[in-house]
ZAGUNU-118277 format. One record per residue (C-alpha): y, z, x. Coordinates in Angstrom, 1 decimal. Last residue first. Layout:
N
+--------+--------+--------+
!     py !     pz !     px !
+--------+--------+--------+
!      Y !      Z !      X !
...
+--------+--------+--------+
END
This chain:
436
+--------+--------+--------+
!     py !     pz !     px !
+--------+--------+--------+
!  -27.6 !   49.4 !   11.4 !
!  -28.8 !   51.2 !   15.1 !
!  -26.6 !   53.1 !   16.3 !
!  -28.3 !   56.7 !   16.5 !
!  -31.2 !   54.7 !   18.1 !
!  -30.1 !   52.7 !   20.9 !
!  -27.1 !   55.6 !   21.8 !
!  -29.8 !   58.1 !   22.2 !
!  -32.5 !   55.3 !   23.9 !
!  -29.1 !   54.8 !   26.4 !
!  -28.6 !   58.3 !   26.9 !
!  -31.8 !   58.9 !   27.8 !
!  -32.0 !   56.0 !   30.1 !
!  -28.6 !   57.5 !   31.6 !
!  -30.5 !   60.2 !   32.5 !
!  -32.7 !   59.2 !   34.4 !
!  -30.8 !   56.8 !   36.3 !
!  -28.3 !   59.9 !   37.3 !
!  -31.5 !   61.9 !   38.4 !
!  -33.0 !   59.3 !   40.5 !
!  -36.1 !   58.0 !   40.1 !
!  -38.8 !   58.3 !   42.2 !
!  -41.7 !   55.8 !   43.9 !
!  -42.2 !   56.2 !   47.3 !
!  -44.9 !   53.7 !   48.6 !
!  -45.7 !   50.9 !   46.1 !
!  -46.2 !   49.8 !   42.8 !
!  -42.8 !   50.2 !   41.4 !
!  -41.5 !   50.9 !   44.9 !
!  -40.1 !   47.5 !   45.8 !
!  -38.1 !   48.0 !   43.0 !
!  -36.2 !   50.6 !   44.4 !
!  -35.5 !   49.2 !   47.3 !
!  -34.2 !   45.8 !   45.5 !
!  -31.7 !   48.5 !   44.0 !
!  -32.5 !   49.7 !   40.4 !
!  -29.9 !   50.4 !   37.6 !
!  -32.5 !   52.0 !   35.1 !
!  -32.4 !   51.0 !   31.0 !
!  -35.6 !   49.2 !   31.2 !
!  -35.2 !   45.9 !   29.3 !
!  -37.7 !   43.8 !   27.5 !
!  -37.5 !   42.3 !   24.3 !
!  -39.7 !   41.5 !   21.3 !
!  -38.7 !   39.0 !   18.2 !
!  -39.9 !   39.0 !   14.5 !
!  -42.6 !   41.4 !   15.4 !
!  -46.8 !   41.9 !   14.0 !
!  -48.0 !   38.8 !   15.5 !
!  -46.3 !   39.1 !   19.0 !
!  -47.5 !   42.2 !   19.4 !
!  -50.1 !   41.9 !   22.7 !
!  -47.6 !   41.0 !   24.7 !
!  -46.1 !   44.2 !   24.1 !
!  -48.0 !   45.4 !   26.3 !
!  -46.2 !   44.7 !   29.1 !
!  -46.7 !   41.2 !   31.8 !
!  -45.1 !   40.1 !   35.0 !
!  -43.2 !   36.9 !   35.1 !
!  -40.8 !   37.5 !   33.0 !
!  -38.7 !   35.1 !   31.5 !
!  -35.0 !   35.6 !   31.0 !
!  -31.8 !   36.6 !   28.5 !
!  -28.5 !   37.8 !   30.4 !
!  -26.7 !   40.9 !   29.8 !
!  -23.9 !   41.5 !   32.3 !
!  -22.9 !   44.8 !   33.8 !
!  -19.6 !   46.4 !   34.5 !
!  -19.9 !   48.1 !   30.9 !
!  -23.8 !   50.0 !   32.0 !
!  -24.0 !   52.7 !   29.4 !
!  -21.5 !   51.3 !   26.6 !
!  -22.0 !   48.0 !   27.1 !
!  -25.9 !   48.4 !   27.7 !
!  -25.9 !   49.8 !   24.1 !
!  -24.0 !   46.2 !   22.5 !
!  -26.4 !   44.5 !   24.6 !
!  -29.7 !   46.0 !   23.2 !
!  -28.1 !   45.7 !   19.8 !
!  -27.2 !   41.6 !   20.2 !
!  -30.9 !   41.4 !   21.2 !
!  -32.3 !   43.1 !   18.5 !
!  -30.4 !   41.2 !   15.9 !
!  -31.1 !   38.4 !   17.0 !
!  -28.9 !   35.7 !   19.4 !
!  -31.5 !   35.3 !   22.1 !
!  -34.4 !   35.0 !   19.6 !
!  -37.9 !   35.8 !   21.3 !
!  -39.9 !   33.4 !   22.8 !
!  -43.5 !   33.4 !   21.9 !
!  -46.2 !   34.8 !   24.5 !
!  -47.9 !   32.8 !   26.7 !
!  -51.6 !   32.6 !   26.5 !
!  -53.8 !   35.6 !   27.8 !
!  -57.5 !   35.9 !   29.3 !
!  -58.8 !   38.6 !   31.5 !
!  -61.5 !   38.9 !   33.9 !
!  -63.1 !   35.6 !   33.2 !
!  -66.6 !   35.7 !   35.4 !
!  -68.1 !   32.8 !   37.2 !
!  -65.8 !   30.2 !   36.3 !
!  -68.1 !   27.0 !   38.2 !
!  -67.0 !   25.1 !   41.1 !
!  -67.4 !   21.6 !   42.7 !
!  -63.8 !   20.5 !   43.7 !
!  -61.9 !   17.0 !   42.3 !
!  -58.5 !   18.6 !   42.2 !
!  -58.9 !   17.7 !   38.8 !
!  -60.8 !   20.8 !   37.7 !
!  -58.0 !   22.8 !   38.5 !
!  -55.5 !   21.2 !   36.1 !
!  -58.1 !   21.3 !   33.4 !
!  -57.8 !   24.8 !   34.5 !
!  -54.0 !   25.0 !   33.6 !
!  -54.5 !   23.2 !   30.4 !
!  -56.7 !   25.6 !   29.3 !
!  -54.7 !   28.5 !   29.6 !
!  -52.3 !   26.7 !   28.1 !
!  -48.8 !   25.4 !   29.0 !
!  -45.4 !   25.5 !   27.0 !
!  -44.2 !   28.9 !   27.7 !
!  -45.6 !   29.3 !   31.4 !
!  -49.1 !   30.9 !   32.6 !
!  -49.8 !   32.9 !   35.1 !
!  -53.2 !   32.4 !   36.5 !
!  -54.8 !   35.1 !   38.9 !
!  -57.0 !   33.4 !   41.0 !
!  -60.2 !   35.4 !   41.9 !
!  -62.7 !   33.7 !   44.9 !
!  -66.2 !   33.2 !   44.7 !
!  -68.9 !   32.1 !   48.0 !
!  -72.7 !   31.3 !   47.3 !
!  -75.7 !   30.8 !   49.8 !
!  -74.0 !   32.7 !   52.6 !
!  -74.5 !   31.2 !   55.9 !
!  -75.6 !   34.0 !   58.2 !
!  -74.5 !   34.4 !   61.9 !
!  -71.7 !   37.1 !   60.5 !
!  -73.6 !   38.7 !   58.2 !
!  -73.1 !   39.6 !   54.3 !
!  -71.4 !   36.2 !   53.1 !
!  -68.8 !   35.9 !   50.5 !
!  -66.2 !   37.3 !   48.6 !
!  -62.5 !   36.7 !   47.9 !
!  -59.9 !   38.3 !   45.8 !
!  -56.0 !   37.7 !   45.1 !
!  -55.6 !   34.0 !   44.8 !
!  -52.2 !   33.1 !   42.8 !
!  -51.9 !   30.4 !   40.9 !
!  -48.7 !   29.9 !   38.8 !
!  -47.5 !   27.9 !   35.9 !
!  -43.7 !   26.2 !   36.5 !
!  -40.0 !   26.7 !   36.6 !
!  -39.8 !   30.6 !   36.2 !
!  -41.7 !   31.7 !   39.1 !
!  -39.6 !   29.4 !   41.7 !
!  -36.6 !   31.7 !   40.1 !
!  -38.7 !   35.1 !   41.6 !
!  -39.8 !   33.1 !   44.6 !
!  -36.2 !   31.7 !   46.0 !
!  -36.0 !   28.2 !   47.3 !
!  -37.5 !   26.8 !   43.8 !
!  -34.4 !   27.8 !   42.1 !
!  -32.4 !   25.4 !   44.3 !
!  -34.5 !   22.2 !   44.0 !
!  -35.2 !   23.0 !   40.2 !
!  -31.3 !   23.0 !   39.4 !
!  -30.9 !   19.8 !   41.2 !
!  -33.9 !   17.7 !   38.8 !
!  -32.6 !   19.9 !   35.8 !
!  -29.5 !   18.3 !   36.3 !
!  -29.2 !   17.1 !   32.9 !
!  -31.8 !   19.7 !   31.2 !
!  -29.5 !   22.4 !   32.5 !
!  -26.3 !   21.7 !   30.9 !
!  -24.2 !   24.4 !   30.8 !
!  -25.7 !   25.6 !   34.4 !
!  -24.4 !   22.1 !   36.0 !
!  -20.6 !   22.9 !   34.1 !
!  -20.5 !   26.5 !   35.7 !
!  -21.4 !   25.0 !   38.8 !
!  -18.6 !   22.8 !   39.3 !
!  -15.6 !   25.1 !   37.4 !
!  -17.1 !   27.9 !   40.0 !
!  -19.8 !   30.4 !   37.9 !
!  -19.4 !   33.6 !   36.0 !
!  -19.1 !   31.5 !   32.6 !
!  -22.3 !   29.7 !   33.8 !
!  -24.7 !   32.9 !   33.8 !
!  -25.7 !   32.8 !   30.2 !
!  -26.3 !   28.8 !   30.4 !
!  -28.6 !   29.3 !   33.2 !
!  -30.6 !   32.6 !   31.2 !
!  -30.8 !   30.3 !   27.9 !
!  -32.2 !   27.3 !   30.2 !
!  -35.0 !   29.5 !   31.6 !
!  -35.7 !   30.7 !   28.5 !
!  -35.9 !   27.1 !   26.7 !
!  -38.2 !   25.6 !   29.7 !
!  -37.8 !   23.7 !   33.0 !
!  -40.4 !   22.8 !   34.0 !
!  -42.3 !   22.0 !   37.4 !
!  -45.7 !   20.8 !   37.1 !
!  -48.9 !   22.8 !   37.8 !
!  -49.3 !   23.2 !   41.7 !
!  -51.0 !   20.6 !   44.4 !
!  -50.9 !   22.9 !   47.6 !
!  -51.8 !   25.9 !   46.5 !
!  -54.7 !   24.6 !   44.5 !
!  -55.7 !   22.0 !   47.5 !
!  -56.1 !   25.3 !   49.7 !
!  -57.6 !   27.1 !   47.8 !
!  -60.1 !   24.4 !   46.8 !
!  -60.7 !   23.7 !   50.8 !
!  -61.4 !   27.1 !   51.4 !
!  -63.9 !   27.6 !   48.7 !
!  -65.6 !   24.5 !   49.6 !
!  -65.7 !   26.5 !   53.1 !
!  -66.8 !   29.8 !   52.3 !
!  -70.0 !   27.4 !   50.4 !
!  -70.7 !   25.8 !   53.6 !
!  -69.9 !   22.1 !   54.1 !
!  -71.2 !   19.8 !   56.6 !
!  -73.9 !   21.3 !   57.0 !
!  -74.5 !   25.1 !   59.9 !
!  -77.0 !   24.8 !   62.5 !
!  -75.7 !   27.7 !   64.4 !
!  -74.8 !   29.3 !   60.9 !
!  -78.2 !   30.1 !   60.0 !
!  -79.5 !   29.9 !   56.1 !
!  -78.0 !   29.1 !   53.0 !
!  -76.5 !   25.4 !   51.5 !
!  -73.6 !   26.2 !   49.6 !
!  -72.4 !   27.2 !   46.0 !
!  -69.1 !   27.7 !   44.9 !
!  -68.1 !   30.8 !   42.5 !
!  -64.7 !   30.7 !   40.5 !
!  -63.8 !   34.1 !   39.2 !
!  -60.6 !   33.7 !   36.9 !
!  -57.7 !   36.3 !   36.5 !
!  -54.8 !   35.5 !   33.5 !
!  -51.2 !   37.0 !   32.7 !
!  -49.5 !   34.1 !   29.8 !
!  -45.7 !   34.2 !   31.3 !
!  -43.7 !   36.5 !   29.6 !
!  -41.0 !   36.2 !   27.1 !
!  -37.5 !   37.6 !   25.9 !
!  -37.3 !   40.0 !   28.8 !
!  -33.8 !   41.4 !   29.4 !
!  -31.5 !   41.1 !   32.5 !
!  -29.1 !   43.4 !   32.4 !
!  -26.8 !   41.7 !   35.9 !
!  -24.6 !   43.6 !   38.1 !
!  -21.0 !   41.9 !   38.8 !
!  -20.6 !   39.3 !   41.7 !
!  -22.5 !   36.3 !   40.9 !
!  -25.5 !   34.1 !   43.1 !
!  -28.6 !   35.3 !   41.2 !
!  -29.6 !   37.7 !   43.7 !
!  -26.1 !   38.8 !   43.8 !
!  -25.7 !   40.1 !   40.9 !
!  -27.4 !   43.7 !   41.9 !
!  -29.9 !   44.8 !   39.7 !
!  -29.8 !   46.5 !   36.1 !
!  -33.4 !   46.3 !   34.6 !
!  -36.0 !   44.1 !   32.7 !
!  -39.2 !   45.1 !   31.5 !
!  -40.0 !   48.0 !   29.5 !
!  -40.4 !   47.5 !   25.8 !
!  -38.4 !   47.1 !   22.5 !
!  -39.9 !   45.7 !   19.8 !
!  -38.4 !   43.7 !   17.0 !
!  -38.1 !   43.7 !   13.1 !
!  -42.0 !   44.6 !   13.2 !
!  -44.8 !   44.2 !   10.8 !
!  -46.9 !   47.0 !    9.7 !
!  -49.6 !   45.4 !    7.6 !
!  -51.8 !   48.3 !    7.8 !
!  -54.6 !   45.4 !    9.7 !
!  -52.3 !   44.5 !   11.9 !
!  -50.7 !   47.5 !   12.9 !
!  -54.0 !   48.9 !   13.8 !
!  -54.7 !   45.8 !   15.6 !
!  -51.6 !   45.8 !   17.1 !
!  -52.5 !   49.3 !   18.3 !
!  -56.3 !   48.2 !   19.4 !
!  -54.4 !   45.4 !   21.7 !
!  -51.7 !   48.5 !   23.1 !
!  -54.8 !   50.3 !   24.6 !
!  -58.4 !   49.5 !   25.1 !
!  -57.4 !   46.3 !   26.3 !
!  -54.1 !   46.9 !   27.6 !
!  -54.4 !   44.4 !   31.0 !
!  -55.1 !   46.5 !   33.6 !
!  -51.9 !   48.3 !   33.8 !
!  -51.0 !   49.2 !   30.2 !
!  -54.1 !   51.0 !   30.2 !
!  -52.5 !   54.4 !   28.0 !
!  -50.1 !   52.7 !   25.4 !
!  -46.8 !   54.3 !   23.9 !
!  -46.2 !   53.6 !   20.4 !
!  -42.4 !   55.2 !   19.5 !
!  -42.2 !   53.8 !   15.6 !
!  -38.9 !   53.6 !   13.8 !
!  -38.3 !   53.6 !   10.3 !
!  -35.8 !   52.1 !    8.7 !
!  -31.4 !   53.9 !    8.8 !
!  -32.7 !   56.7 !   11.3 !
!  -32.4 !   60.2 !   10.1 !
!  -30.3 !   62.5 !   12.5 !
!  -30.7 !   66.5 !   11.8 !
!  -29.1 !   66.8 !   15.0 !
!  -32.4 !   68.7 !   16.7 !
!  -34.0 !   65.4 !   15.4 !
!  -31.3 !   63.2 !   17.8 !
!  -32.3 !   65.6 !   20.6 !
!  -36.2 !   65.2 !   20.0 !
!  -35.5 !   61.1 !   19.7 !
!  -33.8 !   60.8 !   23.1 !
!  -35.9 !   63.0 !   25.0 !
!  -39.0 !   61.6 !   23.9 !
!  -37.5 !   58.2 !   24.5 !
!  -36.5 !   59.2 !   28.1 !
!  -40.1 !   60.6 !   28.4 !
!  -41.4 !   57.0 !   27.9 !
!  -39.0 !   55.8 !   30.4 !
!  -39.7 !   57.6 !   32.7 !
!  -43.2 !   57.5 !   32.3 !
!  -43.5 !   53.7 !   32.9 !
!  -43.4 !   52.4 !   35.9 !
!  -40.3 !   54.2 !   36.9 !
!  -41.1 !   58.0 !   37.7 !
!  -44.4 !   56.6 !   37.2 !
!  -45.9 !   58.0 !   40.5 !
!  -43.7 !   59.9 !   41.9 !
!  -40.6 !   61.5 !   43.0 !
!  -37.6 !   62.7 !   41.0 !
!  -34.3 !   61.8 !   42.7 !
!  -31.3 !   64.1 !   43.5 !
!  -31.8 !   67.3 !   43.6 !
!  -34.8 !   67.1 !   45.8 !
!  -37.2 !   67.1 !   42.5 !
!  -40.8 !   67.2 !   43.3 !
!  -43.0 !   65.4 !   40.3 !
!  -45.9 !   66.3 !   42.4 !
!  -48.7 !   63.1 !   41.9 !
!  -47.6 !   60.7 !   45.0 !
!  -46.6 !   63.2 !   47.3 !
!  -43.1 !   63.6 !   48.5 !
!  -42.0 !   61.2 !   51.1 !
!  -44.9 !   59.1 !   50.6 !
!  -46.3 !   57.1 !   53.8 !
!  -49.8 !   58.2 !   52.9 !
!  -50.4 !   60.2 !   50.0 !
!  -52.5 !   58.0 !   48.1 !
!  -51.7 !   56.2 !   44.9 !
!  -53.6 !   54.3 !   41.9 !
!  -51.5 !   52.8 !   38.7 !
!  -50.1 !   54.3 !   36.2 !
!  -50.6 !   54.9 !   32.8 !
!  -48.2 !   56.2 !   30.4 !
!  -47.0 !   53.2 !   28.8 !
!  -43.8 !   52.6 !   26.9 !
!  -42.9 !   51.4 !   23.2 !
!  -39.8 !   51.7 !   20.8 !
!  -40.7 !   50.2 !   17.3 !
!  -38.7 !   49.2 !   14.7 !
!  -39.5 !   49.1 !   10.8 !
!  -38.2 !   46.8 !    8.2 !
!  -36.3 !   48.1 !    5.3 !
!  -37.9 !   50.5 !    3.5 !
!  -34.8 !   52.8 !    3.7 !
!  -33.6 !   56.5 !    4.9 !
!  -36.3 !   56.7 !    7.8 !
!  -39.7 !   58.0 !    8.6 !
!  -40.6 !   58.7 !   12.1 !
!  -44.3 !   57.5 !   12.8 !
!  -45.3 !   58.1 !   16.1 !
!  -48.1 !   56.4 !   17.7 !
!  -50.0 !   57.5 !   20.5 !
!  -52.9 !   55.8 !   21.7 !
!  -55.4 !   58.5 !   23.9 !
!  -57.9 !   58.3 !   21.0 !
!  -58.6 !   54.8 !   20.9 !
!  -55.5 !   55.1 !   18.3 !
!  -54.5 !   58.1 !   17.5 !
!  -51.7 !   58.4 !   15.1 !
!  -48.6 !   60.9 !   14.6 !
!  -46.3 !   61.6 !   12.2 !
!  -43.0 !   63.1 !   12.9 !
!  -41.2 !   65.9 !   11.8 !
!  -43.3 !   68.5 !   13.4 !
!  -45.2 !   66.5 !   16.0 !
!  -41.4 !   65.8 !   17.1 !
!  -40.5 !   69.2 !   16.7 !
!  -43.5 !   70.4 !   19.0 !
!  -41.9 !   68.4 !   22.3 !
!  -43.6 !   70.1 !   24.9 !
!  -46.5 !   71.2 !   23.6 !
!  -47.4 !   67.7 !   21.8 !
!  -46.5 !   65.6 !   25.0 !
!  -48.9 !   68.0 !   27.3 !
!  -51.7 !   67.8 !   24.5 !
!  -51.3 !   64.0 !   24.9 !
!  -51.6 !   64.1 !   28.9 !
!  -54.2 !   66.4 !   28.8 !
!  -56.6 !   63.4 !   26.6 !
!  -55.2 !   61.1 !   29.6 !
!  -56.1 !   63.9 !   32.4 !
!  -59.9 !   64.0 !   30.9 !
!  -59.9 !   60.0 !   30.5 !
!  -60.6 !   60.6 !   34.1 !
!  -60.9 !   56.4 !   34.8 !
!  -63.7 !   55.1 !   36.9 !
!  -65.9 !   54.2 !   33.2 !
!  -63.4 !   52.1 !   31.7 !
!  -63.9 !   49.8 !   34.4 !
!  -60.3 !   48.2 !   34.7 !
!  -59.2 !   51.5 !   36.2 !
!  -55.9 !   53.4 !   34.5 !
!  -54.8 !   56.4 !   36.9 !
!  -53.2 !   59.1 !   34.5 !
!  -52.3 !   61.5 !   37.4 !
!  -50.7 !   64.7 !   35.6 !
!  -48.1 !   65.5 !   38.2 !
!  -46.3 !   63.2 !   36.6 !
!  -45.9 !   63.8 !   33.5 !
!  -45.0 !   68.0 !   34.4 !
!  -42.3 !   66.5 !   36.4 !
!  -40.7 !   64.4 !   33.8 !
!  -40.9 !   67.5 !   31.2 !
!  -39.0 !   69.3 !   34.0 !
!  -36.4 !   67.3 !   34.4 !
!  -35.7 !   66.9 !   30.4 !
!  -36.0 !   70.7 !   30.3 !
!  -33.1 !   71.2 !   32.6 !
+--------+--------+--------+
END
């Protein structure tokens, strides 16, 4: 089927997003766009289309009102991967009959084609959408959107564009049972955690280790890292958390149900058993996660300065700020050599809009065993960087995704399968031909 095939021919083109600008091939990102515009021509007919950095894409499809516009986004960068341990290589789009394989089949050009798909099929039907919609897909999605979705908000920005709500990856169908019910859960995004990476540099005396002082610079580093992990930000528990508790109560015991209704009263006992599991533990407080270290150049030599990189993530209700304050107090001499990127937390998104009741009404129809619940992520989009031109943005990607699965955004093996694919497609079809 075309559809397959458009998927393959994405993939195999590797769009591998470097955070120096100057590693990436922006030759397979400007064949990328020309790829889109061969393969779907009657959406470059009908639609209009916007370069932004020159490898931002941003349709325009005009609809039957002025009514506030809505805007479907994806990214088509990926990030790097070798061919080691891959069933199928990384970068051929082979199809078994089954699955897909690749990188991006899930992260994000799968979805991003299914949105293609989805609006070429509903054009083909003569379908005009009720406001205008906007499919923006970004290109450095994965280190940080610099280049990428923040010059589109920009753009938006400054054309006074403004949003009734975005709709971006996130969120997917997963078993239940991680969050202690039977039926599949829809979890969808309604905020992310501020994404963050700090260089702290310590400073020691240099010279020859067999007459080493009482504290070398690897070793003040040491002792801050360890003192960070130990003494964390504060637990919390915040308004999405507490939406997502009080949307899984009605599938809880008569016991539990009435602890999730009323989360800030045994918020001391609902902390305890969130905090036993790392994806829930994520959700209750700011976290500080050491990535990168660096020091020395021999191993008899003291080095004269050691750094390590903590990537900060921060939660609805603490700054960026605030958080290094935090760090400061631990009482350790250090200074921020270098801050790699720098993001506050986004705004919470309405759990009873319009967007969100839509995006549950279509995962009714695709996914009707499953059950929609609101909460944070932990990772970051691009569409953090909208917030100022959207009433609300949410995050779901239409896929039901085993814990394998996931493990593969990412990682070894990526591929999607051909019954997620194309219920994504019909999910964006339903999303869009339904909307009021």
């Amino acid at each position: 089927m075309d559809a397959i095939k458009h998927l393959q021919d994405a993939i195999r083109l590797a769009t591998v997003s470097h955070s120096d600008p100057y590693e990436t091939d922006w030759s397979v990102f400007r064949e990328f766009g020309e790829f889109v515009a061969e393969a779907y021509p009657l959406i470059h007919e009908k639609m209009n289309l916007q370069l932004v950095n020159d490898f931002g894409l941003i349709y325009h499809w005009s609809g039957s009102s002025d009514e506030k516009p809505l805007m479907l986004t994806a990214h088509y960068d990926v990030v790097a991967a070798t061919d080691e341990d891959w069933e199928h290589p990384p970068f051929s789009g082979h199809d078994d009959g089954e699955r897909i394989w690749g990188r991006g089949t899930l992260d994000d050009k799968g979805s991003l084609i299914a949105i293609m798909e989805a609006a070429n099929s509903l054009l083909e039907a003569e379908y005009q959408p009720p406001y205008d919609i906007y499919l923006v897909f970004g290109f450095d999605e994965e280190v940080g959107g610099e280049l990428g979705a923040k010059e589109m908000a920009r753009y938006f920005e400054e054309n006074r564009i403004h949003f009734r709500y975005i709709l971006d990856e996130g969120g997917a169908v997963t078993e239940g049972k991680s969050l202690g019910i039977e039926p599949d859960v829809a979890v969808i995004g309604i905020a992310e955690k501020g994404n963050n990476s700090f260089r702290f540099l310590f400073h020691g005396e240099e010279g020859h280790s067999s007459m080493p002082p009482k504290s070398s610079a690897v070793g003040k580093m040491a002792a801050f890292i360890h003192d960070a992990e130990n003494k964390p930000p504060k637990l919390r528990m915040t308004e999405t958390l507490e939406a997502t508790l009080k949307a899984l109560a009605p599938y809880k015991s008569k016991a539990e149900a009435f602890v999730m209704r009323n989360p800030g009263l045994f918020s001391p006992l609902l902390s305890r058993i969130l905090l036993k599991n790392k994806q829930t533990a994520a959700m209750l407080r700011s976290t500080i996660a050491f990535t990168m270290t660096e020091a020395g150049t021999g191993h008899n030599v003291l080095p004269r300065t050691a750094s390590c990189v903590a990537n900060i993530r921060v939660l609805q209700g603490d700054t960026v700020e605030g958080i290094l304050d935090h760090l400061r107090s631990l009482g350790h001499d250090f200074e921020i050599a270098e801050e790699i990127m720098i993001n506050e937390a986004t705004t919470i998104s309405d759990v009873n809009g319009e967007g969100m009741g839509h995006i549950k009404e279509t995962i009714a129809k695709i996914y009707p065993d499953a059950v929609a619940l609101p909460y944070l992520m932990v990772g970051g989009t691009d569409s953090r960087f909208y917030d100022k031109v959207s009433d609300n943005t949410y995050r779901f990607l239409p896929n039901k995704l085993s814990g394998k699965e996931l493990d593969t955004v990412h990682g070894r093996g990526e591929y999607i399968s051909h019954e997620n694919f194309f219920k994504m497609i019909e999910f964006y079809t339903e999303f869009m031909i339904n909307l009021k």
